[in-house]
C-alpha positions in Angstrom: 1.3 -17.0 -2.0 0.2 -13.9 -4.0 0.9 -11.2 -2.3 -2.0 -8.5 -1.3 -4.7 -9.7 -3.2 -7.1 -7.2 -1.8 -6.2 -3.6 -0.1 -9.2 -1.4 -0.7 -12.8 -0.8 1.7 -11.6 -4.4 3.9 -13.7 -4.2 7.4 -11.5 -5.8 9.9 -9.1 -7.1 7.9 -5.7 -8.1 8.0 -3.3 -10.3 6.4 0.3 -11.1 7.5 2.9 -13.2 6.1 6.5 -14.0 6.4 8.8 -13.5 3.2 12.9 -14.6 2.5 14.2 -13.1 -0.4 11.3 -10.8 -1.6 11.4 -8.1 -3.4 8.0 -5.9 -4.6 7.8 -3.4 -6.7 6.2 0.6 -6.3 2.9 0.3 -5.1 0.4 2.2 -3.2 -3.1 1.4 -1.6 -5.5 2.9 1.0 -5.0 0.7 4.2 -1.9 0.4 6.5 1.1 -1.6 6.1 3.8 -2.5 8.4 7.5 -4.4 7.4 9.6 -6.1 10.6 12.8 -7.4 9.9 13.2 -10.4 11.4 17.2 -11.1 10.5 19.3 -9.6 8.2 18.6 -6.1 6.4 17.2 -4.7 3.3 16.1 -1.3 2.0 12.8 0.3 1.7 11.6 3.3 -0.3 8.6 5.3 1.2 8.1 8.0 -0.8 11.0 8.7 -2.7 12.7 8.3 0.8 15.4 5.5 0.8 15.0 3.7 4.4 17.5 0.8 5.6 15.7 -1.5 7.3 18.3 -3.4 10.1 17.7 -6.5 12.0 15.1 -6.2 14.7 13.8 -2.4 13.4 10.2 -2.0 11.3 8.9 0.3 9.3 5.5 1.8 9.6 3.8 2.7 6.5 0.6 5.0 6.2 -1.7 4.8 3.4 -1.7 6.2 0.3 2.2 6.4 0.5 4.4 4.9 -2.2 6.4 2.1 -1.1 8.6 -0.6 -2.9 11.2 -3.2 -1.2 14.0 -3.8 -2.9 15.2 -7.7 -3.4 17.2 -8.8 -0.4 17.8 -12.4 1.5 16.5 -10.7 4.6 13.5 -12.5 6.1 10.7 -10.2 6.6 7.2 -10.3 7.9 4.9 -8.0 6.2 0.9 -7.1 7.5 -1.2 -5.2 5.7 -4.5 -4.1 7.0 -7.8 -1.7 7.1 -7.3 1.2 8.7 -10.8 0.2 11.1 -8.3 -1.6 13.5 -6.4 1.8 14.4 -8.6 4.9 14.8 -6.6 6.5 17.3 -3.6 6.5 15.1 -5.6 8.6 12.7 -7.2 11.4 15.0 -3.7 11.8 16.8 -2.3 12.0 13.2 -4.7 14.8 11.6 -2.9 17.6 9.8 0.5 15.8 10.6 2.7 13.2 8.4 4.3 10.5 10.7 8.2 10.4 9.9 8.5 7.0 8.4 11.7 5.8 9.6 13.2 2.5 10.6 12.7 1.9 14.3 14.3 -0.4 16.9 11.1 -2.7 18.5 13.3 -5.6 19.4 11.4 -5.2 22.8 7.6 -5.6 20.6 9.7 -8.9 18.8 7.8 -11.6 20.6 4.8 -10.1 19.4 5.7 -8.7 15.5 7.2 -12.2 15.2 4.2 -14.0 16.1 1.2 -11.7 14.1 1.0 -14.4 10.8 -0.1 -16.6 13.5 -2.7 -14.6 14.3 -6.4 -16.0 13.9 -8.0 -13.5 11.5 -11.7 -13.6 13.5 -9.5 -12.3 16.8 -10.1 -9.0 15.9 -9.6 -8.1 20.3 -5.9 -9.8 19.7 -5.3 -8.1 16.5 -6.6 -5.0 17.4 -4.4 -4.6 20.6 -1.2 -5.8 18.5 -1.7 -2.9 15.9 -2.3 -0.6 18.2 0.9 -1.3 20.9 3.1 -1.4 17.8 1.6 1.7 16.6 2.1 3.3 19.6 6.0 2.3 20.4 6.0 3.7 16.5 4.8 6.7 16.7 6.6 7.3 20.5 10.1 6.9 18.7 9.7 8.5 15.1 6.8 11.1 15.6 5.3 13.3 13.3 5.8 16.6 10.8 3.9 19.4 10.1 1.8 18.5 6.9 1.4 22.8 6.3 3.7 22.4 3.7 2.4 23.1 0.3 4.2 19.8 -0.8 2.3 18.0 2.0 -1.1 19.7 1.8 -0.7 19.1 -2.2 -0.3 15.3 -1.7 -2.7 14.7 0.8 -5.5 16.1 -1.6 -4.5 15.1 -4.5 -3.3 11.3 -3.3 -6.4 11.0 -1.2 -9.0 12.4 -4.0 -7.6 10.0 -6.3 -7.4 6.8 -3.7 -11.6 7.6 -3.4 -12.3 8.5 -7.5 -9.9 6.2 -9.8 -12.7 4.3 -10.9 -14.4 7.5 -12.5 -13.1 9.2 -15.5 -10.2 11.7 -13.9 -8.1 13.4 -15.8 -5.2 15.4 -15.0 -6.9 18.6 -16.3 -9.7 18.4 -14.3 -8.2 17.3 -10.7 -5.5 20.9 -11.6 -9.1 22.9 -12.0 -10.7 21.2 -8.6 -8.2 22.0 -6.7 -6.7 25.3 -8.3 -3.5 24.4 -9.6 -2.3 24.8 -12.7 -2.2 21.4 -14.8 2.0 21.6 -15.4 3.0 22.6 -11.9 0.7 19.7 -10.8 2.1 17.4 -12.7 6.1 18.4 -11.4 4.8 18.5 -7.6 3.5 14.8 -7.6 6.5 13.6 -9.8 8.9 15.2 -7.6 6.8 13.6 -4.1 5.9 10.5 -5.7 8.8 9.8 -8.0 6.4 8.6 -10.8 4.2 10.7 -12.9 -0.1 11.6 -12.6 -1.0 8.1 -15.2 0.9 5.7 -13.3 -0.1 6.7 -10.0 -3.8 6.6 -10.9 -2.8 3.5 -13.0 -1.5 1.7 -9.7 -4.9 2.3 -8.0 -7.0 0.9 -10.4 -4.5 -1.9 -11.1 -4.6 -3.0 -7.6 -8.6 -2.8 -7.3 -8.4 -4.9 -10.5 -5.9 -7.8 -8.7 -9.1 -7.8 -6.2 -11.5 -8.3 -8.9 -9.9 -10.9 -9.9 -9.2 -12.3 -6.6 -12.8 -12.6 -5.6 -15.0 -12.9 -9.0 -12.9 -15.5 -11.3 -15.8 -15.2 -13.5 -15.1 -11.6 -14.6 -14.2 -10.7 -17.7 -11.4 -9.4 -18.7 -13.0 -6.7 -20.4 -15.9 -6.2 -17.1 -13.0 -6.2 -14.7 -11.1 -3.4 -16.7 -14.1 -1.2 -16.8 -15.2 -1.7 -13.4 -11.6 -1.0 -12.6 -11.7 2.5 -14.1 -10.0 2.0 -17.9 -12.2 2.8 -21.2 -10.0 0.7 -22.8 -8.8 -3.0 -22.7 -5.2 -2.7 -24.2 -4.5 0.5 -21.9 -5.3 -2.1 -18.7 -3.5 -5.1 -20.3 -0.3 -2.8 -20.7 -0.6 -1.3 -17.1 -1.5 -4.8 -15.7 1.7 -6.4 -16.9 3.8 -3.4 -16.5 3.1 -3.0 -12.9 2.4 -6.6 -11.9 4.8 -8.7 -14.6 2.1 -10.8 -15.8 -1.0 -10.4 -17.6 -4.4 -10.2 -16.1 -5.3 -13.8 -17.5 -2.3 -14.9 -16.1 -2.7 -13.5 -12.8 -6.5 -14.7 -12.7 -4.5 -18.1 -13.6 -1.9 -18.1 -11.0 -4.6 -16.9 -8.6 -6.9 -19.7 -9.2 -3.8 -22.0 -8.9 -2.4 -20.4 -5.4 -6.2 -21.2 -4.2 -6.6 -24.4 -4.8 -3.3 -25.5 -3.6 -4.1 -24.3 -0.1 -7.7 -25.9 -0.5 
């Protein structure tokens, strides 16, 4: 099954699936994702931040952070969801960055092992899951102080571009709006992020564009990589398979495929 087809402006929703062998790539997106390790091991980046994940631990990842899994025959159950189902995270989390770490919750393993079970339209259930996890999460790896410049710099930049890469933003004009100069900009992201200002606003509008795709097979190519935030069709067929290994007719194709086969 495809992973993620759809991460931005979800009410209520969540998707959760089990995964042997999987590996995925850098990728970033505006709701919540958590990783349990449900035997063996593998590693996680977060941020530049190299994380081994052992049997029985999880790893809680905030949005807008850069993640990617590298390839492992662990078996791991992944859930993504909006950020609706855990408000209370977020008000005991303003002007602090959780510590993402790999944490023990064999005790929470009944429960992290049974969430792909979980009916979606249980919000109650699903709700009370997220929010125990949370909780044992945040008890056992707490937070930092996000005074930093580094910190502050991310969460303004990161979070302007998670609500604006559909308009026309250029690196230029995001230095201006928030008084930095365009060069130094530039450095601070690559050295947070690992990757550089294009590829991170790339990965946004990539991942809106998966969704496009996802929910209106009738799109155009062309309609689905303006809507998505390029100007051009040949900038979004080279970020599309660069970041996703397959073109966006391809993906549309596999897509339509995946569908039908669980139809």
């Amino acid at each position: 099954m495809e992973y993620q087809n759809e991460n931005f402006s979800g009410i209520y929703d969540f998707r959760c699936r089990i995964h042997d062998g999987w590996e995925m790539a850098k990728h970033i997106h505006e709701y919540s994702e958590l990783l349990y390790c449900a035997r063996g091991s593998c590693v996680v980046c977060v941020n530049r931040k190299r994380i081994v994940l052992a049997e029985k631990q999880l790893i809680w990842i905030p949005p807008n952070y850069i993640h990617e899994y590298e390839r492992t025959d662990a078996r791991l159950i992944c859930a993504v969801f909006s950020n609706d189902f855990i408000p209370a995270y977020f008000r005991v989390a303003k002007g602090k960055r959780l510590v993402v770490s790999a944490v023990d919750t064999r005790e929470l393993s009944a429960i992290l092992e049974s969430l792909h079970t979980l009916d979606k339209s249980n919000v109650l259930l699903t709700t009370a899951y997220l929010n125990l996890i949370c909780a044992k999460v945040v008890e056992k790896s707490g937070f930092e102080s996000a005074e930093s410049g580094d910190g502050i710099l991310y969460q303004k930049v990161v979070s302007y571009i998670s609500e604006h890469f559909r308009e026309d933003i250029t690196l230029r004009e995001l230095s201006a709006k928030f008084g930095y100069n365009a060069k130094y900009l530039s450095h601070s992201l690559h050295t947070l992020t690992g990757i550089h200002f294009s590829k991170l606003l790339a990965m946004y509008r990539i991942e809106y564009a998966k969704k496009l795709i996802t929910g209106n097979p009738s799109y155009s190519i062309s309609k689905t990589a303006l809507e998505s935030g390029f100007s051009a069709i040949n900038t979004f067929n080279r970020s599309f398979k660069e970041l996703t290994g397959m073109t966006p007719s391809e993906y549309r194709d596999n897509s339509s495929a995946a569908k039908s086969s669980v139809e």
